[in-house]
C-alpha positions as CSV (number, residue, x, y, z in Angstrom):
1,X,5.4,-10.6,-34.6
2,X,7.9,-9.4,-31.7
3,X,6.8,-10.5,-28.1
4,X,6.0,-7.5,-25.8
5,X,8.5,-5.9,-24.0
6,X,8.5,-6.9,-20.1
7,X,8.1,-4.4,-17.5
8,X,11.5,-4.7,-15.9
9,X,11.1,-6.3,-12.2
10,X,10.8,-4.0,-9.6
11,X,13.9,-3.9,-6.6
12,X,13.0,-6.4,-3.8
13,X,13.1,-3.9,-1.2
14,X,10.0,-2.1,-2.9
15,X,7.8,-4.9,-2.7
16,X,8.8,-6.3,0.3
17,X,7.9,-2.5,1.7
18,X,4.4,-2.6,-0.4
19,X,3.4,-5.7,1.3
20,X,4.5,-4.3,4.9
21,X,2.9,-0.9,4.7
22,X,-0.3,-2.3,3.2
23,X,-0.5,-5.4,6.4
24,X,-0.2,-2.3,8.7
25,X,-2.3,0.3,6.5
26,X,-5.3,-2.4,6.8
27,X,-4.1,-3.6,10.8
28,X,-4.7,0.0,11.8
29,X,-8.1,0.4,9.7
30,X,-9.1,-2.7,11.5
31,X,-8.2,-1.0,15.0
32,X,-5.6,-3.9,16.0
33,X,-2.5,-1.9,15.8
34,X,-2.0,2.3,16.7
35,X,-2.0,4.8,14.0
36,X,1.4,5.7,15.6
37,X,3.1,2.0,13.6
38,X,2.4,4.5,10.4
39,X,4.1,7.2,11.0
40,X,7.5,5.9,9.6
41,X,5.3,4.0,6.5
42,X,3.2,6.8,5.0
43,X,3.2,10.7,4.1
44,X,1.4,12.9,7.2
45,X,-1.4,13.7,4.7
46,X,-1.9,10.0,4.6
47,X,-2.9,9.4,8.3
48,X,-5.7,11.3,8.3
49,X,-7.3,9.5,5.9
50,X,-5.9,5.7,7.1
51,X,-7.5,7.6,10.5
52,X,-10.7,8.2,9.1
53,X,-11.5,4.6,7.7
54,X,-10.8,3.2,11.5
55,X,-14.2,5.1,11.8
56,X,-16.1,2.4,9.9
57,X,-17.5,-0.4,11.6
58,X,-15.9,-3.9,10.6
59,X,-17.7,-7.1,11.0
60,X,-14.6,-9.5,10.2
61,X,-10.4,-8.5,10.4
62,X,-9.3,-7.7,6.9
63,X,-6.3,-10.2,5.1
64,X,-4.0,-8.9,2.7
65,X,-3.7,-11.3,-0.4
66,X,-2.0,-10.7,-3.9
67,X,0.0,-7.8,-4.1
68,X,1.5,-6.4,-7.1
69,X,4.1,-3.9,-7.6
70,X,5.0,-2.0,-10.4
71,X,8.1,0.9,-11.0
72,X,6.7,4.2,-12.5
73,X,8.9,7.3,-13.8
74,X,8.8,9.8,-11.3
75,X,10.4,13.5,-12.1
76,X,11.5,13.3,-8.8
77,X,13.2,9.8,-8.1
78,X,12.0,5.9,-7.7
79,X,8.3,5.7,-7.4
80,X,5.9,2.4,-8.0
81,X,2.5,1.8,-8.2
82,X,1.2,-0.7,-6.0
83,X,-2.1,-2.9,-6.5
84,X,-3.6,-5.4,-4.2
85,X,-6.4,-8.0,-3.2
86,X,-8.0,-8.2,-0.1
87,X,-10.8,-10.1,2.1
88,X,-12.9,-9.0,4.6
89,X,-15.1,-12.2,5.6
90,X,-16.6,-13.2,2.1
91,X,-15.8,-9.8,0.4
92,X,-12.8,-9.5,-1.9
93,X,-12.0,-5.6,-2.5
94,X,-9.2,-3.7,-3.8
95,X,-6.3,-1.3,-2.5
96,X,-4.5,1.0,-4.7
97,X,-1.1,2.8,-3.8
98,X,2.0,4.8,-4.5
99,X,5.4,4.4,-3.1
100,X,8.1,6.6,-3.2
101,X,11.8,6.7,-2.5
102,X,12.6,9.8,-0.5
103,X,15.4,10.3,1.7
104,X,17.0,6.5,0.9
105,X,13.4,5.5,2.4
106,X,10.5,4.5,0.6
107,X,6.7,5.8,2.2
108,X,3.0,5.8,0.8
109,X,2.2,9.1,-0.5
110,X,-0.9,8.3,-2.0
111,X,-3.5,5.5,-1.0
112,X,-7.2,4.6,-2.2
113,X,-9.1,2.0,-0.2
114,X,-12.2,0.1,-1.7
């Protein structure tokens, strides 16, 4: 029996941006950096709802821990899926994303926060 076929690895620059935008996406949420660091990271759409998290009350700052990134077709260029761990105090939840290249740069155009 054949092995599976890998997923081929996804460009460094992609992950390296994942990991980035998802530090800030959760540094905002926690109120220790302004909304305004976003702006160049995520869609406009997106900052309303990164906005409306901050709105929560947090007991402990959030940390960022396995991150995993994975290329997608997209109809309309480069695009990945993006999955990651995180803690706040004891609590391990999950963050869900999609990147996309646009304009040479890639952004978050769609986020889900758990």
């Amino acid at each position: 029996m054949p092995a599976p076929a890998r997923e081929p690895a996804p460009p460094r620059v992609a992950v390296v941006f994942a990991d980035t935008a998802l530090r800030r996406i959760l540094e905002v949420i926690d109120r220790r950096r302004p909304v305004a660091q976003l702006r160049p990271l995520v869609t406009p759409a997106l900052i309303d709802t990164v906005l409306e998290l901050t709105r929560s009350p947090h007991n402990a700052a959030a940390r960022l821990h396995r991150v995993r990134v994975r290329m997608v077709d997209d109809r309309d260029g480069e695009a990945a899926e993006v999955f990651a761990t995180y803690t706040r105090g004891a609590r391990v939840r999950a963050l869900a994303a999609r990147i996309a290249l646009t304009g040479g740069n890639w952004r978050v155009v769609a986020l889900q926060v758990g």
